[in-house]
PATOR-184521 format. One record per atom (N, C-alpha, C): residue number from 0; atom name; x negated, y negated, z. Coordinates in Angstrom, 1 decimal. Atoms other than C-alpha are relative to their C-alpha. Last residue first. Layout:
PT   loro   lodren       c1       c2       c3
PT    NUM       CA        X        Y        Z
...
//
This chain:
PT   loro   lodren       c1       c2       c3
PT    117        N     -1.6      0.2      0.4
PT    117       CA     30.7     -8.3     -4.1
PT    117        C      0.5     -1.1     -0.4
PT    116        N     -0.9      1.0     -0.3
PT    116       CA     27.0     -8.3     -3.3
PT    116        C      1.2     -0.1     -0.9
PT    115        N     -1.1      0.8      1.0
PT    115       CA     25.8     -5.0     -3.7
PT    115        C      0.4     -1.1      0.4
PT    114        N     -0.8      0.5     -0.5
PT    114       CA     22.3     -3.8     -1.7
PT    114        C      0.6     -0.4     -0.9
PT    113        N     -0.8     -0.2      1.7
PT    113       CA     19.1     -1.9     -2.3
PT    113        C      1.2     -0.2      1.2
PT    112        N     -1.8      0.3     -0.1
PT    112       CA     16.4     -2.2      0.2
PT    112        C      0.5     -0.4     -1.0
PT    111        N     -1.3      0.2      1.0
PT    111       CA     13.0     -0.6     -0.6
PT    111        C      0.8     -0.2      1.0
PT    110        N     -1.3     -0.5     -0.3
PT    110       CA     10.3     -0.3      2.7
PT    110        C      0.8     -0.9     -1.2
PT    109        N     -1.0      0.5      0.9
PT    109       CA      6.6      0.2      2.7
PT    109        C      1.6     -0.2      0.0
PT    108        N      1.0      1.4      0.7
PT    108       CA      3.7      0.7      4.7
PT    108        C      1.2     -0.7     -0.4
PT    107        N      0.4     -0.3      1.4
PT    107       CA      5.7      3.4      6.5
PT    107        C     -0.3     -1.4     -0.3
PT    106        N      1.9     -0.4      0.3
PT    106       CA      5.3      3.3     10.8
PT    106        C      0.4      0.0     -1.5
PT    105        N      0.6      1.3     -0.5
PT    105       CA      9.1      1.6     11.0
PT    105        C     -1.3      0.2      0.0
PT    104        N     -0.2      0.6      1.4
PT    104       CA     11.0      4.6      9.2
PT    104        C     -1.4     -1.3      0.0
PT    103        N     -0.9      0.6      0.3
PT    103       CA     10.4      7.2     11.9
PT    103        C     -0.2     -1.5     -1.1
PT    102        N      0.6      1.0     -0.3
PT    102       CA      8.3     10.1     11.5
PT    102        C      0.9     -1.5     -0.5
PT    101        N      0.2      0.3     -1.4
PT    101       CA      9.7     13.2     11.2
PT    101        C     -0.5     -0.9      0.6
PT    100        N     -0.9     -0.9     -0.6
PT    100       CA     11.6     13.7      7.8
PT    100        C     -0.2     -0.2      1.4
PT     99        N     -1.1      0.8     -0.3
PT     99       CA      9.8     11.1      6.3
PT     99        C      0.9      0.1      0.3
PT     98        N     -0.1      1.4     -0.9
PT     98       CA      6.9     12.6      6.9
PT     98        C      0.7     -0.4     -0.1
PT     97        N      0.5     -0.3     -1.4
PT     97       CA      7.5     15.8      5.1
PT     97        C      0.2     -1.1      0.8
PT     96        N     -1.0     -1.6     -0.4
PT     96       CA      9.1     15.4      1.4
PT     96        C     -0.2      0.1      1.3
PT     95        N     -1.4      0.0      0.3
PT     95       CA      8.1     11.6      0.9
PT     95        C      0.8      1.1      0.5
PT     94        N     -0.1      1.0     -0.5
PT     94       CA      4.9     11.3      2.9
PT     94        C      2.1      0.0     -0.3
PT     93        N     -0.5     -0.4     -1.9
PT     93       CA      4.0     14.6      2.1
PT     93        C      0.2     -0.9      0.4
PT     92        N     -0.5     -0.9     -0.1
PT     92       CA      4.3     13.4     -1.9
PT     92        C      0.3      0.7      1.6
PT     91        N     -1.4      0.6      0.5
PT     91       CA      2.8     10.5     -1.7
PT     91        C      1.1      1.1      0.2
PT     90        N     -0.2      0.6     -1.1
PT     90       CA     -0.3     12.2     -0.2
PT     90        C      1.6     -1.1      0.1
PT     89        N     -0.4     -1.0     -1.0
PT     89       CA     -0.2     14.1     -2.9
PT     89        C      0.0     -0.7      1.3
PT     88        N     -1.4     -1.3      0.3
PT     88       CA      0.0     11.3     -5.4
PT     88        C      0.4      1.1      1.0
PT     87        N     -1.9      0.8     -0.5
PT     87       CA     -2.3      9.0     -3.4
PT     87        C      1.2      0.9     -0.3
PT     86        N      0.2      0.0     -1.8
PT     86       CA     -5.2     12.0     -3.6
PT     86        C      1.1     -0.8      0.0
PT     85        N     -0.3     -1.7     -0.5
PT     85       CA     -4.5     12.4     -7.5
PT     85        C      0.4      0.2      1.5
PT     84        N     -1.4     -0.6      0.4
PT     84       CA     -4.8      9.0     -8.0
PT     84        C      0.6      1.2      0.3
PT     83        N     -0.3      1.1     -0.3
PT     83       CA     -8.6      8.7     -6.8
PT     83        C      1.9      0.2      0.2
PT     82        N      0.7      0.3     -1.6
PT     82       CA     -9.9     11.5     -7.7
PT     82        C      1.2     -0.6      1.2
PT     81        N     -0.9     -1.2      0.0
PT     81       CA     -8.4     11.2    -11.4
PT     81        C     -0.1      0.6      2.0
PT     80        N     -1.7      0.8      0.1
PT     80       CA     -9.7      7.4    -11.0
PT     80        C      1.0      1.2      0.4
PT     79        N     -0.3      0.9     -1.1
PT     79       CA    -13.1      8.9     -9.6
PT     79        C      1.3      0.0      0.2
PT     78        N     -0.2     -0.7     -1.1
PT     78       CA    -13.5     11.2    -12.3
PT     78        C      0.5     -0.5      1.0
PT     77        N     -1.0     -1.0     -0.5
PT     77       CA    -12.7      9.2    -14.6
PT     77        C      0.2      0.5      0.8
PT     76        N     -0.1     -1.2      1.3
PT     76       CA    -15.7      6.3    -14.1
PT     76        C      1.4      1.3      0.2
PT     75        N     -0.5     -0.9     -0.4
PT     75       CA    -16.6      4.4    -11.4
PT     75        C      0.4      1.7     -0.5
PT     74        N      0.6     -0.9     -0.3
PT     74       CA    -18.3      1.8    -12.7
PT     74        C      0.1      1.7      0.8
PT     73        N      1.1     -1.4      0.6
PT     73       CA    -16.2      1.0    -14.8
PT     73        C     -0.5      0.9      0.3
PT     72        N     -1.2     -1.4      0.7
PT     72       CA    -15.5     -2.5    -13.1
PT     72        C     -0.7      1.1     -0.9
PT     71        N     -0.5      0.3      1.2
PT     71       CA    -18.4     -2.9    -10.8
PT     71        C      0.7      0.3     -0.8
PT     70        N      0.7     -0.7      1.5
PT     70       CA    -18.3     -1.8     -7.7
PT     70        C      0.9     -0.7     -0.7
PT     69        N      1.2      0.3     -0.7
PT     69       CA    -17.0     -3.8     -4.1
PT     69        C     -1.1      0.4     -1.6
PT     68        N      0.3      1.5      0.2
PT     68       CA    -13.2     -3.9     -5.3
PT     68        C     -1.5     -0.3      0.0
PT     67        N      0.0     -0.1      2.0
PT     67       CA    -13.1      0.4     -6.1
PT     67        C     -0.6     -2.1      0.0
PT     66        N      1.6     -0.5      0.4
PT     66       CA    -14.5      0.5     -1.8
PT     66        C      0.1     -0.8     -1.5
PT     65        N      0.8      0.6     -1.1
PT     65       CA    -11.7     -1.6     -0.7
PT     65        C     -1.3      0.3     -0.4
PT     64        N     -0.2      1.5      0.7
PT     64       CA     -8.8     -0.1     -2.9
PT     64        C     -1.3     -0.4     -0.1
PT     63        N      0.1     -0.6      1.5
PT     63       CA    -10.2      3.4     -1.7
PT     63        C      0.1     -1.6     -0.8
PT     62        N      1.3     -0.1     -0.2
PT     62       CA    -10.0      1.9      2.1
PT     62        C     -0.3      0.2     -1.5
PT     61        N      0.9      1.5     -0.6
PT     61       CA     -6.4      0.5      1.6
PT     61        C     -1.6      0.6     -0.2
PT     60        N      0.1      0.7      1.0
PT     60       CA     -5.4      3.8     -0.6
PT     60        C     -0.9     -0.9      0.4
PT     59        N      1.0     -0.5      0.8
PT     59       CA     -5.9      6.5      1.9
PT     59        C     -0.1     -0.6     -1.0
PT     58        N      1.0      0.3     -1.1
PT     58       CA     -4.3      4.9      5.0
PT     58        C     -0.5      0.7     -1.0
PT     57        N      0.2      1.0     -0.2
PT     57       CA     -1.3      3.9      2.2
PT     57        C     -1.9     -0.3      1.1
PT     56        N      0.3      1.0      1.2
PT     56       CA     -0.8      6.9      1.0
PT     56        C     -0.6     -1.0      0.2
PT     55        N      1.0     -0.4      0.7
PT     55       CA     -0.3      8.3      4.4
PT     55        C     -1.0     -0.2     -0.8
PT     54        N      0.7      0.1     -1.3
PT     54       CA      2.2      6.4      5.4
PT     54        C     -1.4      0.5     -0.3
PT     53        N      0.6      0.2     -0.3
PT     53       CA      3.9      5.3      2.2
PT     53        C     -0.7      0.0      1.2
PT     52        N      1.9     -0.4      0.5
PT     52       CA      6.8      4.8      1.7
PT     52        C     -0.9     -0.6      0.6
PT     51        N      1.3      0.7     -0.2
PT     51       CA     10.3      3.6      3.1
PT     51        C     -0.8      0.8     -0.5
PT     50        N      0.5     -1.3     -0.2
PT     50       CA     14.1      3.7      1.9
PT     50        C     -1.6     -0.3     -0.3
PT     49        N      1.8      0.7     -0.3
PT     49       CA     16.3      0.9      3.2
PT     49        C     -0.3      1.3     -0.8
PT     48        N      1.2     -1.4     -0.8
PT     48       CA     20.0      1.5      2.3
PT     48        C     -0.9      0.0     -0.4
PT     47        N      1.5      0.6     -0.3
PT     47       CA     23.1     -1.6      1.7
PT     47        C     -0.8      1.9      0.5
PT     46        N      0.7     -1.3      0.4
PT     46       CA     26.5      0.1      0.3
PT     46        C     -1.6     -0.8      0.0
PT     45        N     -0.8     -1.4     -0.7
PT     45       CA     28.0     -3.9      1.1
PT     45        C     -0.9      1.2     -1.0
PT     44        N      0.0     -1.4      0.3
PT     44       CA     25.9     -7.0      1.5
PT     44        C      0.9      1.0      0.1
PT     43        N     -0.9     -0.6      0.5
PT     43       CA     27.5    -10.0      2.7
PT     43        C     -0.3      0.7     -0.7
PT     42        N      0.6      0.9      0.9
PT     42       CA     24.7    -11.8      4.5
PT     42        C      0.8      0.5     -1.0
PT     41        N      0.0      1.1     -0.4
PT     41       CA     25.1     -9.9      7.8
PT     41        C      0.1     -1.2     -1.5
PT     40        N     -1.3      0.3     -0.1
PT     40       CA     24.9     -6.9      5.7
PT     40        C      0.7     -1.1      0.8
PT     39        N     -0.8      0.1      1.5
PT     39       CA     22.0     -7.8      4.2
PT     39        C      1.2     -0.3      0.6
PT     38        N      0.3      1.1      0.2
PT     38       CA     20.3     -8.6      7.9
PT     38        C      0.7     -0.2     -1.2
PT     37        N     -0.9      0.7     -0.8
PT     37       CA     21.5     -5.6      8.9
PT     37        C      0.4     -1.7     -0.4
PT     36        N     -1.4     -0.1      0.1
PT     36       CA     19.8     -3.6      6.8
PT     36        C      1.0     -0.5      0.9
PT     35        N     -0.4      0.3      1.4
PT     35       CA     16.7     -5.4      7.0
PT     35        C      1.3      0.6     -0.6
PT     34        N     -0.2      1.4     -0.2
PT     34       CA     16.5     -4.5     11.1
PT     34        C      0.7     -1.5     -1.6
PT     33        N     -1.6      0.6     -0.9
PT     33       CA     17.5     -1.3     10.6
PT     33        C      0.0     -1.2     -0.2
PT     32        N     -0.9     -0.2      1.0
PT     32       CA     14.3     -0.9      8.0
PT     32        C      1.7     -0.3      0.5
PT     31        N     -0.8     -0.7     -0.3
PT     31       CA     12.2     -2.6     10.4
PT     31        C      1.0      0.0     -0.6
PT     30        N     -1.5      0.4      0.4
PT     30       CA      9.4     -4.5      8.3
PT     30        C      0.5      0.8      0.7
PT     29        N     -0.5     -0.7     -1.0
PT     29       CA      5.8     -4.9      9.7
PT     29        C      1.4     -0.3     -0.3
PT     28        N     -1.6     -1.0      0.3
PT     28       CA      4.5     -5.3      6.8
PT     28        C     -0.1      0.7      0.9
PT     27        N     -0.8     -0.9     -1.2
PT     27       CA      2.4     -8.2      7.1
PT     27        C      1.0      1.0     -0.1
PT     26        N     -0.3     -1.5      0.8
PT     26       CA      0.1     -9.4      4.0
PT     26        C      0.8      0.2      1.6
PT     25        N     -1.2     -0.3      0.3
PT     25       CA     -0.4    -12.8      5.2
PT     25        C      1.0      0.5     -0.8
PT     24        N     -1.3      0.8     -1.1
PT     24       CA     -2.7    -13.0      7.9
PT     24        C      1.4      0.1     -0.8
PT     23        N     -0.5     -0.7     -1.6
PT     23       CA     -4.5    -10.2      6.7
PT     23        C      0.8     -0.5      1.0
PT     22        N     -1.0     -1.2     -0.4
PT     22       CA     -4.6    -11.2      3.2
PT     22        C      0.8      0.7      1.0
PT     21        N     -1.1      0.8      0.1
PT     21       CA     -6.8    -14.4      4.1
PT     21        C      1.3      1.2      0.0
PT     20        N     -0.4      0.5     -1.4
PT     20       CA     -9.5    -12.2      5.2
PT     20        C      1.3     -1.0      0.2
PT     19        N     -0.4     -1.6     -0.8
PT     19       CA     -9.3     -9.7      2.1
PT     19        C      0.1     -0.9      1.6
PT     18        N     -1.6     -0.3      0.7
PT     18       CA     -9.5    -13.1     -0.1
PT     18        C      0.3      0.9      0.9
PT     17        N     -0.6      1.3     -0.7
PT     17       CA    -12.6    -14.3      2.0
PT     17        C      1.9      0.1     -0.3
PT     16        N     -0.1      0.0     -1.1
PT     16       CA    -14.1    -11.1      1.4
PT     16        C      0.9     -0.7      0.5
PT     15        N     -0.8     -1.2     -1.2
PT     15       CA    -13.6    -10.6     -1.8
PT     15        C      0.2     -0.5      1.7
PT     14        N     -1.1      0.4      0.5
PT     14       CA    -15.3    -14.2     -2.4
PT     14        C      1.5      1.1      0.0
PT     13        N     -0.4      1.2     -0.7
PT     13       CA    -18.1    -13.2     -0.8
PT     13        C      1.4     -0.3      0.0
PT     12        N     -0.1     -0.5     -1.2
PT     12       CA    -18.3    -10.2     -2.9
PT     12        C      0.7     -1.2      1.2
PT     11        N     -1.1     -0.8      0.9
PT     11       CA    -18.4    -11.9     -6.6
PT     11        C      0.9      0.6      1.8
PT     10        N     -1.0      1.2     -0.4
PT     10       CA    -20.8    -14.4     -4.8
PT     10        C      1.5      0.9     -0.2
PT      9        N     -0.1      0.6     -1.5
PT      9       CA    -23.2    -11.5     -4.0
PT      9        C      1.3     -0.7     -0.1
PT      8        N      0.9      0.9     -0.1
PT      8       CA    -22.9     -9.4     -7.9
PT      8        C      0.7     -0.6      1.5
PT      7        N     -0.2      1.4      1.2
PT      7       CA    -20.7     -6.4     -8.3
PT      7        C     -1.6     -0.8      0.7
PT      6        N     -0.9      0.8     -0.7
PT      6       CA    -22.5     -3.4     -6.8
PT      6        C      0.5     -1.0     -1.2
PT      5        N     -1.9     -0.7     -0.2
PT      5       CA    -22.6     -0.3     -9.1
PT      5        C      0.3     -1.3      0.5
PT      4        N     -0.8      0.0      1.1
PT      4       CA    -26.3     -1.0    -11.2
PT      4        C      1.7      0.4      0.4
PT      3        N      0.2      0.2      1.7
PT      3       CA    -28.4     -3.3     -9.7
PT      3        C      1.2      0.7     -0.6
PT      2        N     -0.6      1.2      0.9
PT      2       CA    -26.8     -2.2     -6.2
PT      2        C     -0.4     -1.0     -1.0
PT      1        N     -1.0     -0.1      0.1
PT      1       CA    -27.7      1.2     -6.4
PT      1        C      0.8     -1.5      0.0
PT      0        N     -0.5     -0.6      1.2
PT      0       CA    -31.2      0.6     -7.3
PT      0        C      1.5      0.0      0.0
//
């Protein structure tokens, strides 16, 4: 019953899969924020500064992503999305005000650099 009416269809899946295993080689974010400010400035950057996201967020998105790809679009419905969003948002939130106060830059999923070339 449940997969008649939430899964997608077999090939639909398959085909996730193959995408989520290619991903993995070359989705990498392992960025060091030092390391990318250096590299600007080496490269004539001036007022270069990294700022990272996402720790949290990010170990509560990936799986959430992961499940929403597997159901059918829709099937989900508001709730979910508000659910869904909600949870990133606050987790966005202690990631930005908290964690990024004690946890150093190189664990965040994410990292902005903003840089002037003169």
């Amino acid at each position: 019953m449940f997969e008649a009416t939430w899964a997608r269809p077999e090939h639909e899946l398959m085909a996730s899969s193959r995408e989520a295993a290619l991903e993995s080689v070359v989705d990498i974010h392992t960025f060091d924020p030092d390391q990318l400010s250096r590299i600007a400035l080496r490269n004539g950057c001036v007022d270069v500064s990294t700022v990272t996201e996402e720790l949290t967020a990010s170990w509560f998105g990936w799986p959430v992503r992961t499940f929403e790809a597997s159901v059918k679009t829709d099937a989900l419905g508001w709730g979910w999305a508000n659910f869904a969003f909600g949870t990133w948002k606050r987790l966005e939130t202690l990631d930005r005000k908290i964690l990024s106060k004690v946890v150093p830059d190189e664990f965040f999923y994410n990292v902005c650099i903003t840089g002037v070339a003169p």
